[in-house]
C-alpha positions, 0 to 999 in steps of 0.5 A: 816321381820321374824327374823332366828336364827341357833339352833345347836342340834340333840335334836328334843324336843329341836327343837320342844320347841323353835319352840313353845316358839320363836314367829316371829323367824325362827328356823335354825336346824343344826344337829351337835353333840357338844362336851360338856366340863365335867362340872356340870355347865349347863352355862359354858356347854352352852357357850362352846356349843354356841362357837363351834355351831359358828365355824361350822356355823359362823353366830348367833347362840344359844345352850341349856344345861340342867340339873335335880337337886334332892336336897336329892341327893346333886344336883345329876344329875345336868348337867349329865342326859344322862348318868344318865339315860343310866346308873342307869335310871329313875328306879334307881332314883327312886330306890335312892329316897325310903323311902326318904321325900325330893323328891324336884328337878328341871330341869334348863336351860340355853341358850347360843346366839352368834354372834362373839362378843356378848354372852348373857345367858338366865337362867330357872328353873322348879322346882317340885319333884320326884314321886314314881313310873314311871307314864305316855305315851310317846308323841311328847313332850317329851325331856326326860325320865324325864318325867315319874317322874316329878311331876312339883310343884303346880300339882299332875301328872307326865309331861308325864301324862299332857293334852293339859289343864296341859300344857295350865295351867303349862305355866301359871304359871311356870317360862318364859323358857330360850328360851322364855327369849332369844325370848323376847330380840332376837326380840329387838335385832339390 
């Protein structure tokens, strides 16, 4: 029997990505915005997150946040890139980064599972850095606009400049995603 689990987003890269990354479980979308307490805490953003998705469909269920931390910037954005990047952009990180040597950064995510009694966390990070300029096409893939600037750590292009062969590559070595994480202990799970 195929496992299920209700995923609460309106992020349809989200969706794309677990459906990709959970192997042997059937993902639930159920469109719903959430209400995402001010905090640069991408765990406690998911917790509240993951509770709320439970009152709305009141059987298990998980929920993403996510942020992107440019260490010469003090962690900046960390878990605030959508209004990041409705106000400055991806051209005013850029911007922010000139002249700059530390480029470093990464994106980290967190996923939050919850049944009513049991929450469990699962944690991920991809670090990289900033190129200089805005590089690459836009495709299904994407998440974010982030994209455009992220040079992931061991290559010398942007994600959005990847092949179907970066990506092969990238997941060989990057660290297990969040959702990959959660999908190994869903299936041991009860």
């Amino acid at each position: 029997m195929v496992k299920e689990i209700v995923f609460v987003t309106t992020n349809k890269g989200k969706i794309a990505s677990a459906e990709k990354d959970l192997h042997n479980i059937r993902i639930l979308p159920i469109e719903a915005d959430l209400i995402e307490p001010r905090s640069d805490d991408i765990k406690e953003i998911a917790k509240h997150k993951v509770l709320q998705a439970y009152e709305i469909v009141q059987r298990p269920c998980i929920a993403l946040d996510s942020g992107f931390f440019i260490f010469q910037l003090n962690g900046f954005p960390k878990a605030y890139v959508n209004h990041m990047l409705e106000t400055i952009g991806i051209q005013g990180v850029i911007k922010l980064l000139s002249g700059e040597e530390n480029r470093k950064s990464e994106f980290r995510s967190c996923l939050a599972y919850y049944d009513g009694e049991v929450m469990k966390f699962f944690e991920s990070k991809a670090p990289g850095e900033i190129s200089t300029e805005i590089k690459g096409k836009d495709n299904e893939r994407k998440w974010s606009d982030l994209w455009y600037i992220f040079i992931p750590e061991h290559f010398e292009k942007t994600l959005a400049e990847f092949s179907e062969d970066d990506f092969m590559q990238y997941h060989t070595i990057k660290e297990d995603s969040c959702m990959k994480k959660f999908g190994e202990w869903y299936n041991t799970y009860n």
